[in-house]
C-alpha positions in Angstrom: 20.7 7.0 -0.1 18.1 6.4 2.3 16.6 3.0 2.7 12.3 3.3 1.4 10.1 3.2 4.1 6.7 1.1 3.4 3.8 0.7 5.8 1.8 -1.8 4.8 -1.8 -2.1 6.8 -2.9 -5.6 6.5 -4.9 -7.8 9.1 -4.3 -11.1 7.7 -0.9 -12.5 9.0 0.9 -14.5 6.3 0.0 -12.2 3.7 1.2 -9.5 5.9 4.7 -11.6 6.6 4.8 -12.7 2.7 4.9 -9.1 1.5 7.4 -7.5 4.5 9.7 -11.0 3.6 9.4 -9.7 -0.4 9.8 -6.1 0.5 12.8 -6.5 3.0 14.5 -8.7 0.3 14.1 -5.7 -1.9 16.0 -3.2 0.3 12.5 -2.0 1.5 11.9 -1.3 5.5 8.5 -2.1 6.2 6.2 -1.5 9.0 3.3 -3.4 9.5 -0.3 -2.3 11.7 -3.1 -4.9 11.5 -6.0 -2.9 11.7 -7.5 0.6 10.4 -8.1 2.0 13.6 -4.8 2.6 14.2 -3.9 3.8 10.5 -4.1 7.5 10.4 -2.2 8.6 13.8 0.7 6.2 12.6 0.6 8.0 9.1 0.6 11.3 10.3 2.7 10.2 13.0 5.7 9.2 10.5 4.9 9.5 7.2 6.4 6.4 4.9 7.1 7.0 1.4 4.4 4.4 -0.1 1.8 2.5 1.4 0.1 -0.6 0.5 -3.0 -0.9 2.4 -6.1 -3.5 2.6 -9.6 -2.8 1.1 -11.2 -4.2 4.4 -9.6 -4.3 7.7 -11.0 -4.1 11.7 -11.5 -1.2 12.9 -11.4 0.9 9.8 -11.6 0.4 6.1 -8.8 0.8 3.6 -11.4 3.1 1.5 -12.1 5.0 4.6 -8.4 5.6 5.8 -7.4 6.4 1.6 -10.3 9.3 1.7 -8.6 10.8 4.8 -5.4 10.7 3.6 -6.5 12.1 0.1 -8.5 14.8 2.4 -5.1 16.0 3.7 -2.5 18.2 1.8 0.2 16.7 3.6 -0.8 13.3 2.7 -2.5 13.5 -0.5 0.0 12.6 -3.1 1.7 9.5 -0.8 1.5 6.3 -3.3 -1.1 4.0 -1.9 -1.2 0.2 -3.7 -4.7 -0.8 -2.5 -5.5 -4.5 -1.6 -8.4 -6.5 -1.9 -9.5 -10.0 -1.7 -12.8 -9.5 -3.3 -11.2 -8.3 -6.4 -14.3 -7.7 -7.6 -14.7 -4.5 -10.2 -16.5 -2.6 -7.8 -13.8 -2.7 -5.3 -11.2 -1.9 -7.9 -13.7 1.2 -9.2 -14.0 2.3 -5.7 -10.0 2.5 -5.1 -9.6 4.6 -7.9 -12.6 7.0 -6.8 -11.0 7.0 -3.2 -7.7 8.1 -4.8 -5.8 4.7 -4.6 -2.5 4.7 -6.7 -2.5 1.3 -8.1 -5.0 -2.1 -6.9 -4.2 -5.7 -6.8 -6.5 -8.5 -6.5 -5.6 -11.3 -3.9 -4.4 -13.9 -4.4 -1.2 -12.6 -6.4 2.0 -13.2 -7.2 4.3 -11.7 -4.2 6.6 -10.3 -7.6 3.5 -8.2 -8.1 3.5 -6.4 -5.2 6.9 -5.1 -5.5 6.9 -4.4 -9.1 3.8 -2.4 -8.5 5.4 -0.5 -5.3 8.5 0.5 -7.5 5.8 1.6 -10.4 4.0 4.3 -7.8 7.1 5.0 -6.3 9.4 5.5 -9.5 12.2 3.0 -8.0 13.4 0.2 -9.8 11.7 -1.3 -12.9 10.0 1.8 -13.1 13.0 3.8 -13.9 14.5 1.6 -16.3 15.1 2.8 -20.0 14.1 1.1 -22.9 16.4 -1.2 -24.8 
């Protein structure tokens, strides 16, 4: 089986190094860009299998690269976990209008992040049975 491929597009350094630590651990390969700018020719470029992407970013916004991506038929059903510091329910709302597959608030558990990346991806916990 080939190893997942996660791009994660987040400008703030530790978070960025927490989650690819997490990820790796996990048998994840993650790529990381630290601004929007940059986002959408990387996407298109070489599609990963899941995303995890920041709410606000240089260059670009998270909200601004998901409506893109949602705008395009080749990339509008890749799982996007949407980040945000704000966690605010505005910024969670907006997400979901943008087309963002699952949201976490910052600050949060690094567990978190990888149980929601298998959720939108169907990989691990989200493909166990019930007891």
């Amino acid at each position: 089986m080939a190893q997942r491929q996660v791009l994660l597009i987040e400008d703030e350094p530790h978070i960025a190094e927490a989650i690819r630590f997490i990820l790796t651990r996990a048998g994840w390969t993650v790529s990381v860009l630290e601004d929007g700018a940059r986002a959408m020719a990387r996407i298109i470029g070489d599609p990963p299998d899941a995303i995890i992407l920041d709410l606000m970013l240089p260059g670009r916004s998270g909200l601004e690269i998901l409506a893109d991506m949602r705008a395009d038929a080749a990339l509008r059903d890749l799982p996007v976990l949407m980040l945000s510091a704000r966690g605010q329910g505005r910024d969670r709302d907006a997400a979901t209008r943008a087309g963002a597959t699952a949201f976490l608030a910052k600050p949060f558990a690094n567990g978190d992040v990888l149980d929601q990346l298998e959720a939108i991806t169907g990989g691990g916990a989200a493909r166990r049975e019930p007891a």
